[in-house]
LOTI-533732 format. One line per 10 residues: number of its first residue (from 1); their letters; for each residue x negated, y, z negated of C-alpha. Coordinates in steps of 0.001 Angstrom, whole numbers, m for minus. Last residue first. Layout:
<atoms>
NUM	A	X:Y:Z; ... $
</atoms>
This chain:
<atoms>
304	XXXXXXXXXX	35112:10807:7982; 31228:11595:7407; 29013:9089:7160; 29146:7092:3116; 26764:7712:172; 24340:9964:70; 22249:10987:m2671; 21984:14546:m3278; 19652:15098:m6110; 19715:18549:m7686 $
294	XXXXXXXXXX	17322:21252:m9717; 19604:24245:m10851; 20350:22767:m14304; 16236:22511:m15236; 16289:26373:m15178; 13476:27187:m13345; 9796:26881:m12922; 9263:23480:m11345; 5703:22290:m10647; 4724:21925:m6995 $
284	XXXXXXXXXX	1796:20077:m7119; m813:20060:m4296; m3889:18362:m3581; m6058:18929:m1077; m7853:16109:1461; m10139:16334:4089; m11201:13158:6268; m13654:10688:5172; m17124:9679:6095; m17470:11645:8993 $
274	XXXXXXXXXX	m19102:15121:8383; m18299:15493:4260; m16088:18401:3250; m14850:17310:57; m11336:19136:m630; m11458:20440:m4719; m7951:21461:m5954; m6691:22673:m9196; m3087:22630:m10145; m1264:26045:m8919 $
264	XXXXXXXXXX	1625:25490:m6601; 4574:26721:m8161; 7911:26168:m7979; 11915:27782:m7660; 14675:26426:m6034; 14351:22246:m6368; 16120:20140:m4402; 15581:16698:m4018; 17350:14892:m1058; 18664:11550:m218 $
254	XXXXXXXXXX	19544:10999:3125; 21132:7727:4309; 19355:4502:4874; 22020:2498:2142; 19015:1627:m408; 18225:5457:171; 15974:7411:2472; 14291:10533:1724; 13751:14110:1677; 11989:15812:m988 $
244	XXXXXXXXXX	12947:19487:m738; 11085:22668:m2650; 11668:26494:m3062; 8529:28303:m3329; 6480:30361:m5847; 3288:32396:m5559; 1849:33499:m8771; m147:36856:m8121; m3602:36280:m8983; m4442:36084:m4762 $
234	XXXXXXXXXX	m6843:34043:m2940; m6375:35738:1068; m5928:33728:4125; m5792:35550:7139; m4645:33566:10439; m6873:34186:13814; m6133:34722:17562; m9373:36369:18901; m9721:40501:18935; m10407:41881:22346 $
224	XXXXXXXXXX	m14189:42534:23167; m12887:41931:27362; m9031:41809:27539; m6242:40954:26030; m5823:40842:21921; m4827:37275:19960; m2160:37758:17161; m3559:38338:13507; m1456:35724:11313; m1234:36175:7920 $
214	XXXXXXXXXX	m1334:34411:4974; m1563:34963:916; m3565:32348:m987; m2037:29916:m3528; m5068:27706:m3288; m3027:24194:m2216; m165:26336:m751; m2670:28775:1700; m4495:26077:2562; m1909:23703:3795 $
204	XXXXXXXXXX	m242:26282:5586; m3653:27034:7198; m4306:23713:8795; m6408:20947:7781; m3468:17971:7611; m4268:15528:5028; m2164:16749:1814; m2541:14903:m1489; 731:14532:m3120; 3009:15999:m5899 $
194	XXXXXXXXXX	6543:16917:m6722; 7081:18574:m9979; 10004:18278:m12153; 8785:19964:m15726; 10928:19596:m19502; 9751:21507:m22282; 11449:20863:m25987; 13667:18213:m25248; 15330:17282:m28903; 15408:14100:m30568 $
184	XXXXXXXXXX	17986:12921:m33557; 18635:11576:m36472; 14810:10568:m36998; 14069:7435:m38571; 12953:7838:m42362; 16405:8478:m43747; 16913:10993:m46676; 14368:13364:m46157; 16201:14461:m42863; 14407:13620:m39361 $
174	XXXXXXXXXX	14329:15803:m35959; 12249:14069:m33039; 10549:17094:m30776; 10417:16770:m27065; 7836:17700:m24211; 9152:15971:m21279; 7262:15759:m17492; 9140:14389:m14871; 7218:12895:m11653; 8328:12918:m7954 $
164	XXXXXXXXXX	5095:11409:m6204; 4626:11874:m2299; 2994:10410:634; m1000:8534:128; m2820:10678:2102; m139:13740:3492; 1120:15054:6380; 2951:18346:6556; 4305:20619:4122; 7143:20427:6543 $
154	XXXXXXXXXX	9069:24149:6856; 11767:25838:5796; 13187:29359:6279; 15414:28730:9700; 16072:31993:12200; 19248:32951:12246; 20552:35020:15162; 22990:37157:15782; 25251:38585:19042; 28050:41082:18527 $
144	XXXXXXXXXX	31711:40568:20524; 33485:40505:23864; 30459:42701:25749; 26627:42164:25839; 25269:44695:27942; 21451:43203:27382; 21261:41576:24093; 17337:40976:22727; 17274:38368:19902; 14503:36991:17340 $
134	XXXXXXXXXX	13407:33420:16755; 10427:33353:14197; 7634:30764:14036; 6300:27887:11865; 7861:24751:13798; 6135:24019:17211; 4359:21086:15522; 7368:19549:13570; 9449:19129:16805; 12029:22056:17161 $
124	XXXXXXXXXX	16209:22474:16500; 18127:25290:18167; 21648:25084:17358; 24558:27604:19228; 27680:28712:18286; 30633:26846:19239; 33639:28803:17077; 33341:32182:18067; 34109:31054:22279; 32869:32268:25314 $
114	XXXXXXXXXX	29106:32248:23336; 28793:28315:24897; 28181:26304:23049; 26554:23754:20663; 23174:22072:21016; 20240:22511:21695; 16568:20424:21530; 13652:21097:21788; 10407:18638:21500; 11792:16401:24105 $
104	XXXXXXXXXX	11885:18729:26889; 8170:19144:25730; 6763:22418:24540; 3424:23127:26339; m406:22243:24740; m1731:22696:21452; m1086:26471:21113; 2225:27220:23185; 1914:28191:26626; 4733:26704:28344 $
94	XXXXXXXXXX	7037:27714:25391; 9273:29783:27199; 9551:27039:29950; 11059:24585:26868; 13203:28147:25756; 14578:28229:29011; 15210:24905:29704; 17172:24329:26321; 19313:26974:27439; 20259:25300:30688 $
84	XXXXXXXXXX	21148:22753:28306; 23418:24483:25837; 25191:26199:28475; 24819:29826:29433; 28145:32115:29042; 26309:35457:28213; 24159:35075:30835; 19993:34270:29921; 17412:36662:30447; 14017:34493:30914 $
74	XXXXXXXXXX	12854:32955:27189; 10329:35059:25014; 6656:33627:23663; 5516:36054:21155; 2198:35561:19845; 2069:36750:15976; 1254:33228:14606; 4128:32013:16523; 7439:34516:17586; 9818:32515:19901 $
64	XXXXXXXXXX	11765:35265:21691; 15196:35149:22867; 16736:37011:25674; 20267:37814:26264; 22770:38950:29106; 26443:40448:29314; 29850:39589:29456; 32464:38095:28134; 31296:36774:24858; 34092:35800:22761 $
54	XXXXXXXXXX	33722:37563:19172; 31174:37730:16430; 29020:35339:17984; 26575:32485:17007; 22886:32025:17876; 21623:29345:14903; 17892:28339:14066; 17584:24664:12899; 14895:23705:10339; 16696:22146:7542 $
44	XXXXXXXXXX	19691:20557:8669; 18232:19699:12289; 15061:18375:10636; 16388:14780:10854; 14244:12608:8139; 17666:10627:7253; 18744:10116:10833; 22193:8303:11146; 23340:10669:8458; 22412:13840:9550 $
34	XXXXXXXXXX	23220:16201:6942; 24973:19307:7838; 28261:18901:6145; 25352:18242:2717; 25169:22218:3011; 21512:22963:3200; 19974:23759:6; 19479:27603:m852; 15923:29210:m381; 15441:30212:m4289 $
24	XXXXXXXXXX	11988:30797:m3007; 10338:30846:139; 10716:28119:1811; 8629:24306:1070; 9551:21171:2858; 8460:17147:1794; 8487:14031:3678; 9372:11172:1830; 8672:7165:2766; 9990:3962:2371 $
14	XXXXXXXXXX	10581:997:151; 13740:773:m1354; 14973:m2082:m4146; 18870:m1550:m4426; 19017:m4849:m2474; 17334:m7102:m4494; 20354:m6748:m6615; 19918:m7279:m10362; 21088:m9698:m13246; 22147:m12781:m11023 $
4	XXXX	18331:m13153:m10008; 17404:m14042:m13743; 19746:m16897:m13017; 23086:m17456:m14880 $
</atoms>
């Protein structure tokens, strides 16, 4: 037998992560929603849904896009509109969106139409128009009682040198006089934390790296109005989020790490130097809950 008989070369990945935070104990999507021909899709993660409580049968509805506190809302729309002409409306919606218009490409719906309880509607963005809050205006809306869910996760965003999953034990050997190897060994602590060094200067960034409280102040109109601005406040108060490290497997499914509650709080230092190197901050989102609730989905085979 050759040395090469006693593994598989092809169990050996090499690939990247992406990472998403929400607020905490954010559940995991259902694995019915994974995307296994894509295994960084956002669709499971950051997809808003527009379903019904009955069959629409009449009626109108807006929806607005709400962005660092600029609301960017879709013409009315009839109660029986199709998932492309709804795509449209949202893409126009977001004509002035910070960082230039919404591409067609950039949206994307699916589902349909509200003439039916079982089709609702999925509303899936690009990365960069991600951040926001959908809300929804009914106008004489008739057959049944319109809702929306707006998605709680977000990417953390780009990072240096992509992501580290590390476990941390703490554990405690037990001997007996009698024997002088221990008997047994106990975990005493035991940490999951996901780590890398983020490269995108925005304020999500910021406010994870120094735990800081944000807000955004949406722009005023007018001569001596107010400018557009997001409020980042240091805070002692712990902040803690719920964490998923999506990834590809030896098979190029999903794989994803799911952890419910963490905390942000190693210490960070960015070097602001003109052009010599761009800014960097480190984050580590330490785990800070039962070690039982953490999971690993690993996929395996498309759905049936």
């Amino acid at each position: 037998m050759t040395i090469g008989q006693l593994y598989n070369s092809n169990n050996v990945v090499v690939g990247q992560a992406a990472c998403m935070v929400a607020p905490a104990f954010t559940p995991c999507p259902s694995p019915v929603s994974a995307v296994m021909t894509d295994p960084f899709s956002l669709i499971p993660w950051s997809a808003a849904t527009i379903s019904t409580s009955g069959a629409l049968t009449a009626g109108t509805f807006t929806l607005t896009y709400t962005y660092q506190g600029t609301p960017y809302t879709t013409a009315a729309q009839q109660y029986s509109v199709t998932a492309a002409q709804l795509q449209t409306a949202i893409v126009a919606a977001l004509a002035a969106f910070p960082g230039g218009a919404a591409l067609a490409s950039e949206v994307n719906v699916t589902g349909g139409p509200l003439t039916a309880t079982g089709t609702p509607f999925s509303i899936s963005l690009a990365e960069r128009l991600i951040g926001g809050t959908w809300t929804l205006t009914p106008t004489g809306i008739t057959g049944g009682t319109l809702t929306i869910t707006s998605p709680l996760w977000v990417p953390v965003g780009a990072t240096d040198q992509g992501w580290t999953f590390a476990s941390n034990k703490t554990t405690q050997a037990i001997n007996i006089e009698e024997q002088s190897t221990p008997v047994a060994t106990e975990v005493t602590t035991q940490t999951l934390t996901i780590g890398g060094q983020l490269s995108e200067d925005i304020a999500q960034t910021l406010s994870i790296a120094y735990n800081m409280v944000s807000s955004a102040v949406a722009p005023g109109s007018g001569p001596g109005s107010t400018p557009g601005y997001t409020l980042l406040s240091p805070t002692d108060t712990v902040l803690t989020y719920a964490v998923a490290l999506i990834m590809a497997n030896r098979l190029t499914y999903p794989r994803w790490l799911y952890v419910p509650q963490a905390t942000s709080l190693t210490n960070v230092s960015a070097a602001l130097r003109r052009a010599a190197a761009k800014r960097m901050y480190q984050v580590d989102f330490s785990s800070v809950c039962p070690i039982g609730q953490i999971s690993i989905y690993d996929f395996t085979a498309p759905h049936s």
